[in-house]
C-alpha positions as CSV (number, residue, x, y, z in Angstrom):
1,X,4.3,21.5,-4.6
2,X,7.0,20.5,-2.3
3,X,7.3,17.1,-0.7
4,X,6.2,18.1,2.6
5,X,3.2,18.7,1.5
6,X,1.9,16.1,-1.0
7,X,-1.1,13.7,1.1
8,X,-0.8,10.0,-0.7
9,X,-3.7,7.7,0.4
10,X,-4.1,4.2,-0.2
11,X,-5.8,1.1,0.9
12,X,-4.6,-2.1,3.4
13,X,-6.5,-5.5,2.2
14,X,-6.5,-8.0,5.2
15,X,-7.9,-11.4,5.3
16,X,-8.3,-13.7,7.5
17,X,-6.7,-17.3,7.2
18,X,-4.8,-19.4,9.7
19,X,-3.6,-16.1,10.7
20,X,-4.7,-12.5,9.3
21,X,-2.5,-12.1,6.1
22,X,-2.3,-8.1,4.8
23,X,-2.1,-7.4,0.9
24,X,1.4,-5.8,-0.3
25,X,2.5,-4.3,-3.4
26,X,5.9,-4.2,-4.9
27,X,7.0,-1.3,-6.2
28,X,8.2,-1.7,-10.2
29,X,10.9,0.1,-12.0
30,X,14.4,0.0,-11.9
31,X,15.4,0.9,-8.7
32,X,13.4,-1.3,-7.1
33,X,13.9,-4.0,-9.0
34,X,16.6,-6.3,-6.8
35,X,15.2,-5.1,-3.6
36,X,12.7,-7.1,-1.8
37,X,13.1,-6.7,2.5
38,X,11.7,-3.4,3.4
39,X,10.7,-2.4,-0.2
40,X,7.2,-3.4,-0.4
41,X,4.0,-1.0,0.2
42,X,0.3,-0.4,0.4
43,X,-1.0,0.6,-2.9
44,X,-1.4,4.7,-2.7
45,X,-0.7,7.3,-4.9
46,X,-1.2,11.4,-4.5
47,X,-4.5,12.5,-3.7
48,X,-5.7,15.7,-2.4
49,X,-6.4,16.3,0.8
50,X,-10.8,16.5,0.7
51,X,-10.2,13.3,-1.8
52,X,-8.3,10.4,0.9
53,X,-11.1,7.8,0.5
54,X,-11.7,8.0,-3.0
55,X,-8.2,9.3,-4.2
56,X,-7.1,5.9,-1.9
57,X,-10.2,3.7,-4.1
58,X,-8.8,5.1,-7.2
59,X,-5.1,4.1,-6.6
60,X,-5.5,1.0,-5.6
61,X,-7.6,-0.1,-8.4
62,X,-5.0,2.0,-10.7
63,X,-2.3,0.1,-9.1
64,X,-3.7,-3.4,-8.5
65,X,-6.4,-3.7,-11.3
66,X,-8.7,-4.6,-8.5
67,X,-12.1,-3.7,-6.7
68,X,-12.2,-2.3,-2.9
69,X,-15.4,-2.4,-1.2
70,X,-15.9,-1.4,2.4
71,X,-16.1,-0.6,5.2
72,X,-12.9,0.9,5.2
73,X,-11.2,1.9,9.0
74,X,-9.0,5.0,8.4
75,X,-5.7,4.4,10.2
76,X,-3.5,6.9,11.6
77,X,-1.6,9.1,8.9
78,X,2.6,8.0,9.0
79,X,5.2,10.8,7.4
80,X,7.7,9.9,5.2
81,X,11.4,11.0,5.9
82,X,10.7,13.7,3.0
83,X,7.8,15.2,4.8
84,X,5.0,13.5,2.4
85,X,1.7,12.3,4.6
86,X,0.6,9.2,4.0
87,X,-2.9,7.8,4.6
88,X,-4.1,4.9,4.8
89,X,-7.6,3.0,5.2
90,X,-7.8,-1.2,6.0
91,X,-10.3,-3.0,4.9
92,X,-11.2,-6.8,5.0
93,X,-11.8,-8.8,1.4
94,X,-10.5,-12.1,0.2
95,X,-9.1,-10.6,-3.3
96,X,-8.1,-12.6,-6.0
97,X,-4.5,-12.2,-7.3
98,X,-5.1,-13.8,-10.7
99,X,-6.4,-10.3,-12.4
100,X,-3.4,-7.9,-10.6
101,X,-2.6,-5.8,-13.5
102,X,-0.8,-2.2,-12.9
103,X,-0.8,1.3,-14.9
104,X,2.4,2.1,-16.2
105,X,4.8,5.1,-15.9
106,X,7.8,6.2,-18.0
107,X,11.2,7.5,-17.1
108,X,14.8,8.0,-19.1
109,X,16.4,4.9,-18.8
110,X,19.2,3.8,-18.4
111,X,20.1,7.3,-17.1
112,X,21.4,9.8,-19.1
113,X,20.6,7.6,-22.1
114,X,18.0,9.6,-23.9
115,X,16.0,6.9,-24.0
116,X,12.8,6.4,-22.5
117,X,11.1,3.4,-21.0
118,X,7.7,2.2,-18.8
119,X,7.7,0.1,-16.2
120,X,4.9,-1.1,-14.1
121,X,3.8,0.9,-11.4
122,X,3.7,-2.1,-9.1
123,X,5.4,-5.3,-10.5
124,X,3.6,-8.2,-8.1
125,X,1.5,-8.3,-5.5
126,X,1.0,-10.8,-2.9
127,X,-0.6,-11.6,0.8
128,X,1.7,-12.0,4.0
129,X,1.2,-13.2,7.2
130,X,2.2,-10.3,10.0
131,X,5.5,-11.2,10.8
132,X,6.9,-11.7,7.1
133,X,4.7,-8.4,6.3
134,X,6.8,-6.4,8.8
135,X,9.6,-7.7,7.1
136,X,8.6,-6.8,3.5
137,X,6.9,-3.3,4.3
138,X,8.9,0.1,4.0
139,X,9.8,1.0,7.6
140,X,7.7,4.0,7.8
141,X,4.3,1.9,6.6
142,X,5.1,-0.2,9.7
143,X,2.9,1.7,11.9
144,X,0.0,1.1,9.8
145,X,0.4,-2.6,10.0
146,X,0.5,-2.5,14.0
147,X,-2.2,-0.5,14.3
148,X,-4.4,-2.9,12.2
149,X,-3.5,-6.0,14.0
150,X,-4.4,-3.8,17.5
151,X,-7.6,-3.1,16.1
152,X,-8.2,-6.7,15.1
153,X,-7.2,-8.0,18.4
154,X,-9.7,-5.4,20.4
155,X,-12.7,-6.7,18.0
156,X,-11.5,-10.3,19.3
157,X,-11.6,-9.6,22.7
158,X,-14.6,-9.7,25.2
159,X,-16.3,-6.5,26.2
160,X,-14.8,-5.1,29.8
161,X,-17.0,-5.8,32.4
């Protein structure tokens, strides 16, 4: 299957402290392991495209070791420069970081080495506050994180008259 058309799905964990914090993973492996700005993620992995919701439960847990429950808001699907849709549902829990644990996946490394290693599939996790998420998230998951906050602030707000 080409790029353009793989669906990912995953899951955006909000709570609300001093000021509504979102949940972000870090990718592991070694490319990713000296970049921190812009590198960080939702937890989401391929799904298919009848599966978002559950394929989006499964990764997370897969990813994070941790439980989702709902109600989950779906958020408006974001492309990635290779094509790849990525979908994405928020929901509101309080998670505790203490039992973060990751599946693994292996790849040849160093390159060219013939050897083969495994590296987490996310190496830490952590909650931000809004600004320092927009910060940490990849630039095309950015969208997802203003929407949220645009639906937080409309459930704040008094109905129109």
């Amino acid at each position: 299957m080409a790029r353009k058309n793989e669906i990912s799905a995953g899951l955006l964990a909000y709570r609300r402290r001093n000021q509504i914090e979102v949940l972000l993973a870090h990718p592991g492996g070694p490319f990713w392991a000296r970049k921190d700005s812009g590198a960080w993620t939702i937890p989401k992995g391929l799904v298919r495209p009848d599966d978002l919701l559950a394929g989006a439960l499964r990764e997370f847990r897969e990813e994070t070791g941790l439980n989702a429950e709902g109600p989950f808001v779906p958020l408006q699907p974001v492309r990635q420069k290779s094509g790849k849709t990525v979908h994405a549902f928020a929901f509101e829990a309080d998670l505790d970081l203490s039992n973060f644990t990751s599946n693994t996946f292996e790849m040849e490394w160093p390159p060219r080495s013939g050897q083969r290693q495994q590296f987490p599939e996310i190496d830490r996790i952590g909650w931000f506050g809004a600004t320092a998420a927009m910060g940490k998230i990849i630039a095309y998951q950015r969208p997802f994180l203003a929407e949220l906050q645009e639906k937080l602030e409309e459930t704040k707000s008094p109905p129109a008259r």
